[in-house]
N, C-alpha and C positions, 0 to 999 in steps of 0.2 A: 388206580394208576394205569397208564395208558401201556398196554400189550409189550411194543416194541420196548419201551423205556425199559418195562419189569425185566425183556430178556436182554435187555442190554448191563443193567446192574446186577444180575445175577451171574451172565457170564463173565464179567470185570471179578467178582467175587472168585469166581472159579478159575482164571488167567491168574488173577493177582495170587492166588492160594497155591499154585501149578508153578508159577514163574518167578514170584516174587513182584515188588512194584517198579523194580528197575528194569528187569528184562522182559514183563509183559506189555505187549503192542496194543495198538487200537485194531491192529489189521487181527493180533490173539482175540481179542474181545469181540470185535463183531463176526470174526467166522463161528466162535462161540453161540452167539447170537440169533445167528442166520440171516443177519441184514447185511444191506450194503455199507461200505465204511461211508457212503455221504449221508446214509441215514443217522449215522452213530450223531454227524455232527449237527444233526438238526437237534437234536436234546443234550449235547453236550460238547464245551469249546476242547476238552484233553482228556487223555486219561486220567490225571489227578483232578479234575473237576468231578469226575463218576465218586470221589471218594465223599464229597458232601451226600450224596443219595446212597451210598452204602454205607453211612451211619448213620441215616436216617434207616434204613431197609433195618439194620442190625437192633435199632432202639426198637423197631415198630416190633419185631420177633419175641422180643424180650416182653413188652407193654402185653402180646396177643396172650404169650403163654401165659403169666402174670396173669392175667384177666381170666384166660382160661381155665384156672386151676384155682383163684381166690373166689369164692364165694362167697357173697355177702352175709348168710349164715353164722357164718364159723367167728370163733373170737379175735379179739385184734393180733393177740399174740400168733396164734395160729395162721392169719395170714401174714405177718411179720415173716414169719418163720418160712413158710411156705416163697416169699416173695424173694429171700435170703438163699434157701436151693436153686430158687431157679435163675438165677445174674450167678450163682457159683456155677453152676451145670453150665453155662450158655457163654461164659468164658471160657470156663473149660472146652469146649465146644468148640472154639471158634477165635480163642485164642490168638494163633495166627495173622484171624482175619484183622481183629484187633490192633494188634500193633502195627498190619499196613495200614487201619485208619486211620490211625494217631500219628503216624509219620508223614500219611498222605496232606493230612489235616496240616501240621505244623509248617509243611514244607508248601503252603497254599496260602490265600487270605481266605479262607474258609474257617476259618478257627472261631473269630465270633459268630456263624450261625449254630454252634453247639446247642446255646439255651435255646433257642426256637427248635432243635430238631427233638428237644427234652420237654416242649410245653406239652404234649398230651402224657407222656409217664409223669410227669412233675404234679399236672392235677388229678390223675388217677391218684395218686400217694397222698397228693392235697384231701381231698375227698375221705379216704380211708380215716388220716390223722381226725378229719373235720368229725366223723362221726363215733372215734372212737371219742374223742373231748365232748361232745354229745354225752356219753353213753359214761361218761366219769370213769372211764378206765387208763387215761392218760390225765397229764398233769393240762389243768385251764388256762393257764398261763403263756403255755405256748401258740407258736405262729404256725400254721398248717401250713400256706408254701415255703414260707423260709426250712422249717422241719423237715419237709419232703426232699426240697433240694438237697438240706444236709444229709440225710439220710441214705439217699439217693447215691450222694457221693461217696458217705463211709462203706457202703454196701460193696459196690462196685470197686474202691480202688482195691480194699481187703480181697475182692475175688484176684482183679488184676496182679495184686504183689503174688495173690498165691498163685497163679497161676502162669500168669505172664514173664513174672521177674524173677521166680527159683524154685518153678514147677516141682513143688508141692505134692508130697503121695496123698491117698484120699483122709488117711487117719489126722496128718496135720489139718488139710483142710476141713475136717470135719470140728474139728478142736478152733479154728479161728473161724469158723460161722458161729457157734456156741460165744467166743468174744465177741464176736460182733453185736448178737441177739442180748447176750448180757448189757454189755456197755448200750445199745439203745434202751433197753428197759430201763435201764435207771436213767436215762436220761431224757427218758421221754416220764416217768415218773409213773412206772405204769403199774397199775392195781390187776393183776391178773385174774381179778372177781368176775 
C-alpha cells in the first residue's frame, strides 16, 4: 500500500476514534497525516469514503494476526480455537473503531464491497476447512467457502454482541467463545482425533 494512503487511513482511524465520525475533519485527518488536504483527495472523494479502506486495513490486522499465530502444525481444533481469541481480542481492541465502520459503511454505498474486502480472510478459513476435510477431522460433506463465510460470520458477530452491544466482562466472554467453538464443532462434525 502506498505510504501516503497508509498514513492517511490510519490517521482517519485515530481522528475517527479521538472525535467520533461526525465531528472528525478531513482538515483532523490529514494534519494527522502530515500531508496536504489536496493530497488527501487524490486517494479519497470524503471522509466517509476512508471508511471502505479502514475495513479493509481492520480485516487485513485480523487475517496478519490470524496467520501469525495459526500454524499449519497444530490441530484443526487448536486453530479454531486460536482463530476464535483473536476476532474476540481485536474487537475488543478496537471496538469503537468497529461501530464507526459499520455506521460509516451503512451510511455510504460501500456496503456491497464487504465480500471483496473478506475474500483473502474468506480463503484463508477456505483453505484451513479444505485441509482439515482432507485429513477426516471435519464432516466430507461440507462446502469450505460457503463454511468459512458462515463461520466467519458466527465468529465475529458473537465477539461484536459481546463486545460492542453490552460490553461483556472477560468471564462472560470467555464462556461465549467456548459456545461458539462448541456449536462449530458439531457443526462442522468435527472428530478431534
Amino acid at each position: 500500500m502506498d505510504n501516503k494512503k497508509e498514513a492517511i487511513i490510519e490517521s482517519a482511524i485515530h481522528a475517527f476514534r479521538e472525535k467520533g465520525m461526525e465531528k472528525a475533519t478531513v482538515s483532523d485527518i490529514v494534519k494527522g497525516a502530515g500531508i496536504a488536504q489536496g493530497t488527501f483527495y487524490l486517494y479519497f472523494s470524503s471522509k466517509l469514503s476512508v471508511m471502505l479502506s479502514i475495513a479493509e486495513e481492520m480485516t487485513e490486522r485480523i487475517l496478519r494476526e490470524i496467520q501469525r499465530n495459526v500454524h499449519e502444525e497444530l490441530p484443526f481444533y487448536r486453530k479454531l480455537e486460536i482463530v476464535v481469541d483473536i476476532v474476540f481480542t481485536m474487537t475488543k481492541e478496537y471496538r469503537d473503531v468497529f461501530a464507526l465502520v459499520y455506521a460509516g459503511l451503512a451510511s455510504t454505498d460501500y456496503m456491497q464491497e464487504w465480500e471483496t474486502i473478506y475474500e483473502s480472510y474468506y480463503a484463508w478459513f477456505s483453505n484451513q476447512l479444505e485441509q482439515a476435510k482432507a485429513d477426516g477431522v471435519i464432516r466430507a460433506s461440507l462446502h469450505p467457502q460457503r463454511t468459512a463465510e458462515i463461520l466467519i460470520g458466527l465468529i465475529e458477530d458473537a465477539a461484536e454482541q459481546t463486545y460492542m452491544y453490552s460490553q461483556q466482562d472477560d468471564s462472560k466472554a470467555e464462556l461465549k467463545k467456548k459456545e461458539v467453538l462448541d456449536f462449530a464443532g458439531h457443526a462442522l462434525g468435527l472428530n478431534p482425533a
